[in-house]
C-alpha positions in Angstrom: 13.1 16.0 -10.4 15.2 19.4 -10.5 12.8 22.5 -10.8 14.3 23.7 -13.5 13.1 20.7 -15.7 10.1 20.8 -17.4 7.1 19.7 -15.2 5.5 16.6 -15.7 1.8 15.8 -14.7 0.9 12.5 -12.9 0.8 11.0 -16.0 4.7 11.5 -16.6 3.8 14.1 -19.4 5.1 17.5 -19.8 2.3 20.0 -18.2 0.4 21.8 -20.9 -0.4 25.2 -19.9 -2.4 26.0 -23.2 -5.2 23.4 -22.5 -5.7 23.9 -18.8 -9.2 25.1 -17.9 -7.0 27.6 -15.6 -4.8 28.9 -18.2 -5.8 32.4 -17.8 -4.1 32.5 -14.4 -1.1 32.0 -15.7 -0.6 35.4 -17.0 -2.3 36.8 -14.0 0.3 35.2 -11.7 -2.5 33.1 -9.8 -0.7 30.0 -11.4 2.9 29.5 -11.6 4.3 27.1 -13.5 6.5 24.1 -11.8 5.5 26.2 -8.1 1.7 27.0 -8.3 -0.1 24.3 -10.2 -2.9 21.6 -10.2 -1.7 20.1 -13.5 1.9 19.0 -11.7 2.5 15.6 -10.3 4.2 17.1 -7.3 1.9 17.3 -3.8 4.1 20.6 -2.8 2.5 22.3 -6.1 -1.0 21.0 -5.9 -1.1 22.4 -2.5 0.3 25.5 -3.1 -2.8 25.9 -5.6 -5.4 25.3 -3.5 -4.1 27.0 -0.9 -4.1 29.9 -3.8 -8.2 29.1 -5.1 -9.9 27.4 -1.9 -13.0 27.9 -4.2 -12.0 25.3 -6.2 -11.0 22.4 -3.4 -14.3 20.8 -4.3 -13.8 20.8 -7.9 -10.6 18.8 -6.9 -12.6 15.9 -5.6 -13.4 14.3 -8.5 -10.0 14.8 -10.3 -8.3 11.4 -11.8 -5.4 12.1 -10.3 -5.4 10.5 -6.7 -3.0 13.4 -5.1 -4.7 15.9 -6.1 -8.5 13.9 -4.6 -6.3 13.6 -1.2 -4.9 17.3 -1.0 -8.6 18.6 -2.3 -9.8 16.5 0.9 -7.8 17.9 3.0 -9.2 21.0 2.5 -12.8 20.6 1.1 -15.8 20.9 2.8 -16.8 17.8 5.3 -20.1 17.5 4.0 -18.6 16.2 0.7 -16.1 13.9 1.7 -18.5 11.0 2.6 -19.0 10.1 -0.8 -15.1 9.4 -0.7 -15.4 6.7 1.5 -15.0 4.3 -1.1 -12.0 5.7 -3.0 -9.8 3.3 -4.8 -7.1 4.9 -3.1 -5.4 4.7 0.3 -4.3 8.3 0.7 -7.3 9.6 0.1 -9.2 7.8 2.3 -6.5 8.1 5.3 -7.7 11.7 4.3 -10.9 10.7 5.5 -10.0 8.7 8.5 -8.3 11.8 9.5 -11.1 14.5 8.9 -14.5 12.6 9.0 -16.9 12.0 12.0 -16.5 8.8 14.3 -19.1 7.3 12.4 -17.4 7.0 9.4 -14.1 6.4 11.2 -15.7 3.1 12.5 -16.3 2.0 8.8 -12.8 2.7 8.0 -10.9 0.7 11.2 -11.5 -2.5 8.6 -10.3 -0.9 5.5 -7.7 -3.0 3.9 -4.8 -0.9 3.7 -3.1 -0.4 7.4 -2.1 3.4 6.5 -5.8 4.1 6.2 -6.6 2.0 10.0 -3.7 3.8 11.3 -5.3 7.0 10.8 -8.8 5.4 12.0 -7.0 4.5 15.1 -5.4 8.0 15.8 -9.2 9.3 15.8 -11.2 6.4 17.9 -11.5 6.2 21.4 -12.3 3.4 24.5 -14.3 0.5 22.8 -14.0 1.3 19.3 -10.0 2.0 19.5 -10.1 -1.5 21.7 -11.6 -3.7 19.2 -8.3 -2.6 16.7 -5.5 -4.6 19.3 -5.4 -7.2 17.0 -5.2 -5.6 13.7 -2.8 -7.6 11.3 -1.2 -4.5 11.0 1.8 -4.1 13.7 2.1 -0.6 13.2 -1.4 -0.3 13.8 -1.0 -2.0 17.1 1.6 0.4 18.3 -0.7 3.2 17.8 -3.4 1.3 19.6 -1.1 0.9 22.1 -0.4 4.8 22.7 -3.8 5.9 22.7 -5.3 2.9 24.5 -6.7 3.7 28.2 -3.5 2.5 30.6 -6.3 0.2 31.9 -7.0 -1.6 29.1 -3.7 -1.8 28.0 -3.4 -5.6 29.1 -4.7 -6.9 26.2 -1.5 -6.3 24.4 0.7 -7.7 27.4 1.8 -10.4 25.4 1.5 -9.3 21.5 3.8 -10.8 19.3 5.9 -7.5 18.2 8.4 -5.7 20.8 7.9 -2.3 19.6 4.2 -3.1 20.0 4.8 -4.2 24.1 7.2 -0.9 24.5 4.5 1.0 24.0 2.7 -1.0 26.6 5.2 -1.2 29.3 5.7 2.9 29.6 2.0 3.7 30.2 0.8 0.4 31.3 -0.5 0.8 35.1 2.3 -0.4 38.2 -0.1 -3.1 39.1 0.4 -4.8 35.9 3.9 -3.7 35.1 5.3 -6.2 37.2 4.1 -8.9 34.8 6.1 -7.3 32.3 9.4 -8.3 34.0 9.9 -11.3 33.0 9.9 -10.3 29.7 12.0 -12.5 26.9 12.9 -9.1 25.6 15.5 -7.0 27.4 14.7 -3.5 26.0 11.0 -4.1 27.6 12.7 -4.9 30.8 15.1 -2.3 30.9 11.2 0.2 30.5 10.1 -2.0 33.6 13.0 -1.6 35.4 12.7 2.6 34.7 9.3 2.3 36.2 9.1 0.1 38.9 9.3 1.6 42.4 12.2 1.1 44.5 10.9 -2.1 46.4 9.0 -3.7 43.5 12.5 -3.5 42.0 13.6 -6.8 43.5 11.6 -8.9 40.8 14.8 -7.8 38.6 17.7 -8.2 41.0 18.6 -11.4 39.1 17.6 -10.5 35.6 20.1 -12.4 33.2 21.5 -9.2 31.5 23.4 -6.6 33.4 22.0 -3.3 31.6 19.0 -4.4 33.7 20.5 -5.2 36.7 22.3 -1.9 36.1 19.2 0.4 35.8 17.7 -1.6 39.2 20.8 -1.1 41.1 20.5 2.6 40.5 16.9 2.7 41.7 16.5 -0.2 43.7 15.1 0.4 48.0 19.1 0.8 49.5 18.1 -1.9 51.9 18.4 -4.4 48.7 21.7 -3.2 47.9 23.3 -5.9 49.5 23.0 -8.4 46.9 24.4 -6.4 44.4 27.8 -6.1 45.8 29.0 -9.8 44.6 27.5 -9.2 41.1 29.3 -10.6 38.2 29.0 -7.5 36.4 31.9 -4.9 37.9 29.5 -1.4 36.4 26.9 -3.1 38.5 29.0 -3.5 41.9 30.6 -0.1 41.7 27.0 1.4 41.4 26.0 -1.6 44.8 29.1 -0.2 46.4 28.5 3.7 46.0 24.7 3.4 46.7 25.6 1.2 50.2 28.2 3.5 51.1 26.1 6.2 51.3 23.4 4.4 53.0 25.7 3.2 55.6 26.8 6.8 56.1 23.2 8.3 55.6 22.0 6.0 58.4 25.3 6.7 60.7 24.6 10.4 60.0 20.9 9.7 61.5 21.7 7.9 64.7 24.8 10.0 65.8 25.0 10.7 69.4 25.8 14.2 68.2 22.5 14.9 67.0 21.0 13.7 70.3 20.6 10.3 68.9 17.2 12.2 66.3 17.3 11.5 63.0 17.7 14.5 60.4 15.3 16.1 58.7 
């Protein structure tokens, strides 16, 4: 909707100044209409008003319209928000998720709409945030994922979604990320193959696509170059050849008779 139209509340009606309980603000510039207004279907103008009258957030709490419940919450005081818990609306209770104590957080990890357990699970931590790895939600997973103690992260080794085992494989701990290369997906192998040390590497050397050999044969120990120089992949041999060659010369450099036969610093 262009500002210059006339502004509609939520209920797609043009906003009627003259029978707004506030109306004496307009004149007195506290309101402004289709900027500064609780009347308007628009978050941006709600919130400009309560940022204008924190005295009324409260007062905001009970409105019909669920926008203006969920920016009121946002701002209210948290000692009236419990009785919120129950609002038929998901925005307002992600509100909730987002402000309330872990008590009520717990209650609203099961809440049926995943925005509302995604906010839960930015909030909850160790058991509580462990008991949401297999929400039906995948989203919900991923965040469960990236807040989820790198120990515990196991759990979600093997979860259905890839985005949901990215998250896994870059903060999962070395000891497991090994089980992670023989991934069906390549884009989690290619986050194994960043991670890996240089030896543990070789669990990848023969990895079906060559963007993984690729990123192991720029990392991998140079004493496992070798098998790399005969790949079928030419990116991947010229990377083999130019990490040997400068191994071979390295070394060389080391056990020159020049340097009393003492390897360099």
């Amino acid at each position: 909707m262009d500002d210059h139209e006339d502004p509609l509340d939520w209920q797609g009606r043009p906003v009627d100044c003259a029978s707004c309980p506030h109306r004496a603000w307009l004149e007195q510039g506290a309101c402004e209409r289709g900027k500064v207004c609780v009347r308007d279907r628009r978050g941006s103008r709600i919130e400009r008003f309560f940022k204008s009258h924190p005295e009324l957030n409260e007062s905001g709490l009970n409105d019909p319209y669920f926008l203006v419940r969920a920016i009121a919450a946002r701002h209210a005081s948290l000692f009236r928000l419990p009785a919120l818990v129950d609002d038929p609306d998901a925005d307002v209770r992600a509100v909730l998720a987002e402000r309330l104590p872990q008590r009520f957080v717990l209650k609203l990890r099961n809440d049926v709409d995943p925005r509302v357990r995604i906010a839960a699970a930015t909030r909850l931590e160790h058991g509580a945030l462990l008991q949401m790895t297999s929400d039906p939600d995948y989203y919900v997973r991923v965040v469960v994922a990236r807040r989820l103690a790198s120990d515990a992260l196991p759990v979600l080794m093997c979860d259905p979604v890839v985005d949901v085992r990215l998250e896994v494989a870059r903060r999962i701990g070395k000891e497991w990320l090994v089980s992670m290369a023989w991934d069906e997906d390549v884009a989690i192998r290619l986050v194994v193959a960043e991670r890996l040390d240089e030896l543990q590497l070789a669990v990848l050397a023969t990895d079906s696509d060559w963007r993984v050999r690729h990123a192991v044969v720029e990392r991998i120990a140079p004493v496992l170059l070798a098998q790399f120089l005969n790949d079928p992949e030419e990116d991947v041999r010229e990377v083999a050849r130019r990490r040997f060659a400068q191994h071979l010369s390295s070394t060389e450099t080391r056990q020159d008779p020049a340097n009393g036969g003492e390897f360099d610093a």
